[in-house]
ZADO-1210 file (C-alpha; in nm, 4 decimals, padded with zeros to 6 digits):
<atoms>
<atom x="-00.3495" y="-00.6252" z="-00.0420" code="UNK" pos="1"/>
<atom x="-00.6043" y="-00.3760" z="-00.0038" code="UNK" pos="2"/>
<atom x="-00.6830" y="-00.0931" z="-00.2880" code="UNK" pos="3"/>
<atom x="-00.5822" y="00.2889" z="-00.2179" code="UNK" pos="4"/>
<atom x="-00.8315" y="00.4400" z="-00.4254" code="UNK" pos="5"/>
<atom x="-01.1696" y="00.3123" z="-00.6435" code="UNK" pos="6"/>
<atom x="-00.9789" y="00.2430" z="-00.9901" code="UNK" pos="7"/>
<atom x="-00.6002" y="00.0737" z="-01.0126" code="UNK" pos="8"/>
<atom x="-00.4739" y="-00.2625" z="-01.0216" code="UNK" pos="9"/>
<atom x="-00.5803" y="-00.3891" z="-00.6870" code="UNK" pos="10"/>
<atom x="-00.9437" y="-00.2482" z="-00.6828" code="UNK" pos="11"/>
<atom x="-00.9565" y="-00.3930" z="-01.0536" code="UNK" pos="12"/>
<atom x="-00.9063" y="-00.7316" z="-00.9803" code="UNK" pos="13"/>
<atom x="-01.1363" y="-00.7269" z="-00.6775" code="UNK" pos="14"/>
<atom x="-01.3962" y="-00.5793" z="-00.8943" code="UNK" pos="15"/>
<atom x="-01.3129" y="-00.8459" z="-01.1451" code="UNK" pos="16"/>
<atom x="-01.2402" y="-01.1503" z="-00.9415" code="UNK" pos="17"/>
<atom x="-01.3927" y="-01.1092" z="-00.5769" code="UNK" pos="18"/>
<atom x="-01.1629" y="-01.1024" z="-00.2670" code="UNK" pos="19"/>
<atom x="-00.8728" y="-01.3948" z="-00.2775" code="UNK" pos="20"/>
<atom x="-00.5218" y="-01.4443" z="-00.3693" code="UNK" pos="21"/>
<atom x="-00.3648" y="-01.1647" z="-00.6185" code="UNK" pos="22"/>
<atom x="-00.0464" y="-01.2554" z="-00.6218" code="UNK" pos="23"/>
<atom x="00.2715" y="-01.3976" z="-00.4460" code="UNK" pos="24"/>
<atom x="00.6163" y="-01.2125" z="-00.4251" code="UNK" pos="25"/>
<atom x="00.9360" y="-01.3767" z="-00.4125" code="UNK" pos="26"/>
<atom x="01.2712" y="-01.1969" z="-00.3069" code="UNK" pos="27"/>
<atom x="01.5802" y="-01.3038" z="-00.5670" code="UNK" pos="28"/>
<atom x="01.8765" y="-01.2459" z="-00.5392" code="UNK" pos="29"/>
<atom x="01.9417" y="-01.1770" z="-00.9255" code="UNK" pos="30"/>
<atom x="01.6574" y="-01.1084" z="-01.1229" code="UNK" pos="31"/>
<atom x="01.7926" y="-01.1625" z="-01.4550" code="UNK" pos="32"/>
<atom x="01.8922" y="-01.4885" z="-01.4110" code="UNK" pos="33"/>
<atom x="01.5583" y="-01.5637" z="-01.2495" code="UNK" pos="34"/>
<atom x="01.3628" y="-01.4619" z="-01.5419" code="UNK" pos="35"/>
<atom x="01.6346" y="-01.6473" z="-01.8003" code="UNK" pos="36"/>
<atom x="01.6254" y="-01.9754" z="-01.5627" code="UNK" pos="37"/>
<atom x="01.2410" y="-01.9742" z="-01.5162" code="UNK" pos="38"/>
<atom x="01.2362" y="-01.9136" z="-01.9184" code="UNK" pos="39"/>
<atom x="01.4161" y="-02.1946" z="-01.9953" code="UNK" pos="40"/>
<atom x="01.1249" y="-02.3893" z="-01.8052" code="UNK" pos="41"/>
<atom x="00.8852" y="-02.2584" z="-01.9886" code="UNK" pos="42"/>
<atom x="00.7579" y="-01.9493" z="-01.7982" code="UNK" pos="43"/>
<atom x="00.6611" y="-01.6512" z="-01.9285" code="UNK" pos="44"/>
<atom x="00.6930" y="-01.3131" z="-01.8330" code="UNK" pos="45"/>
<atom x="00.4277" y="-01.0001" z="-01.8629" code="UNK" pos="46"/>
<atom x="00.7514" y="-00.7724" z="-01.9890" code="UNK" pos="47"/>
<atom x="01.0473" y="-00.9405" z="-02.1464" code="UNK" pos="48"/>
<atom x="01.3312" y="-00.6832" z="-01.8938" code="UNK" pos="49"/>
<atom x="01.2797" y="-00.6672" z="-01.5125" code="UNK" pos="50"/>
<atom x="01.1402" y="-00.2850" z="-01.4317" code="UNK" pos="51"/>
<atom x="01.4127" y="-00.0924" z="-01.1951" code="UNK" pos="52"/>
<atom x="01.2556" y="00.1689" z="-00.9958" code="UNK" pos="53"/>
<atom x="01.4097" y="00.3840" z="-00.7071" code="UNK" pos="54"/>
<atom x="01.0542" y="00.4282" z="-00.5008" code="UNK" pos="55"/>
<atom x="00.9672" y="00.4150" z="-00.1298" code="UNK" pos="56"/>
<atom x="00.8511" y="00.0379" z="-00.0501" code="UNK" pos="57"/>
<atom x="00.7478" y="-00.0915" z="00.2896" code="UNK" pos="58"/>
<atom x="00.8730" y="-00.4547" z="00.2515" code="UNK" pos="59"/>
<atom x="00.6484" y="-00.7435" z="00.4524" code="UNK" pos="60"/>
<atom x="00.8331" y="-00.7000" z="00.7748" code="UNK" pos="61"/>
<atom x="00.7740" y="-00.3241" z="00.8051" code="UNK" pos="62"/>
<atom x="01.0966" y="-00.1909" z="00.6741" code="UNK" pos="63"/>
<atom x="01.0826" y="00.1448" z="00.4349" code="UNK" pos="64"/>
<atom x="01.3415" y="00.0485" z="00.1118" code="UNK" pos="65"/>
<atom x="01.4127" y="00.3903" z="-00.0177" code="UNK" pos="66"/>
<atom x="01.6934" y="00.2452" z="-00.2641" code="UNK" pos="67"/>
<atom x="01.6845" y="00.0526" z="-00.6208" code="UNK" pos="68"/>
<atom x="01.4559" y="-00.2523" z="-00.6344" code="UNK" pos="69"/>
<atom x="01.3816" y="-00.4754" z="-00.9617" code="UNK" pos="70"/>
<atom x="01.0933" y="-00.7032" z="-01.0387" code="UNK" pos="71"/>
<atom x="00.9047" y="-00.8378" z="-01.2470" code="UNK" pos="72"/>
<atom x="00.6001" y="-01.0636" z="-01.2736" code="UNK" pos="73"/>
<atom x="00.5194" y="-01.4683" z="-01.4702" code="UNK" pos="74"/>
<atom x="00.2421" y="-01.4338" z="-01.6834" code="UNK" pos="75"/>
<atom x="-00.0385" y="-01.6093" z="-01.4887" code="UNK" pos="76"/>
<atom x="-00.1033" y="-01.8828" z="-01.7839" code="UNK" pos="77"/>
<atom x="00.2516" y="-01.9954" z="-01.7738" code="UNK" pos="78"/>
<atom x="00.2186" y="-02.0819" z="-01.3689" code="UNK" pos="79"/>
<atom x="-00.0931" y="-02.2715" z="-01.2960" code="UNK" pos="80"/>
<atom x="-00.2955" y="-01.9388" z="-01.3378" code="UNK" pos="81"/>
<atom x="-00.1294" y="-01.7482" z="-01.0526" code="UNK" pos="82"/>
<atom x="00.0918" y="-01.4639" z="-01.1628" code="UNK" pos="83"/>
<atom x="00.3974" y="-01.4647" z="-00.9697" code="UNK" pos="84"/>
<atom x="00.6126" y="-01.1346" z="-00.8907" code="UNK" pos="85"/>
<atom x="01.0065" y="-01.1475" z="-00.8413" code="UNK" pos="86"/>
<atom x="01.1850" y="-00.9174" z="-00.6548" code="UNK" pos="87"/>
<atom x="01.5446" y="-00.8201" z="-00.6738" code="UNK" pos="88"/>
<atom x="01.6129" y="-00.5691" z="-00.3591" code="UNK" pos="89"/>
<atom x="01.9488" y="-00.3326" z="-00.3426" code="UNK" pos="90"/>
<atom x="02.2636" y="-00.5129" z="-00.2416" code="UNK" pos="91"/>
<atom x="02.2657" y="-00.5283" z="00.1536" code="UNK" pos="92"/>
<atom x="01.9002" y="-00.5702" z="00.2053" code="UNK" pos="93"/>
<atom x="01.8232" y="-00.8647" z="00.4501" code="UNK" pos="94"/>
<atom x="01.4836" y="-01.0432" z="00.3396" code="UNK" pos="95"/>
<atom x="01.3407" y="-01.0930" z="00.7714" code="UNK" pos="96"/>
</atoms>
């Protein structure tokens, strides 16, 4: 990931930590049963209720998603110190 502007999450943590790993994204294909399945396991969550957002995305193969996506990201503590996102795209997306 690279930062859009000098202040916001991405510049933050390169500020903060250096250049390396932020984070790593996994598509689901229901998000609340992610987050109550991963819970039972012991992981925590940074919000306890996915966020839903209609925005513009460009997923990792290029494509523009212009419809409803959920996610939401593991507290990094809970998951050997890497926080974790998890990502529920509209019905009929095809991960590449």
């Amino acid at each position: 990931m690279e930062p859009t502007a000098d202040t916001g999450v991405i510049a933050d943590s390169l500020a903060a930590r250096g250049e390396g790993l932020h984070h790593i994204a996994f598509a689901v294909d229901d998000i609340d049963d992610t987050m109550v399945t991963l819970g039972g396991k012991g992981v925590q969550f940074v919000a306890d209720h996915p966020v839903r957002n209609r925005m513009p995305v460009m997923d990792h193969a290029g494509r523009r998603v212009d419809d409803d996506i959920q996610f939401t990201f593991s507290h990094p503590k809970s998951i050997l110190g890497i926080l974790f996102e998890f990502i529920q795209y509209p019905d009929g997306y095809q991960t590449p």
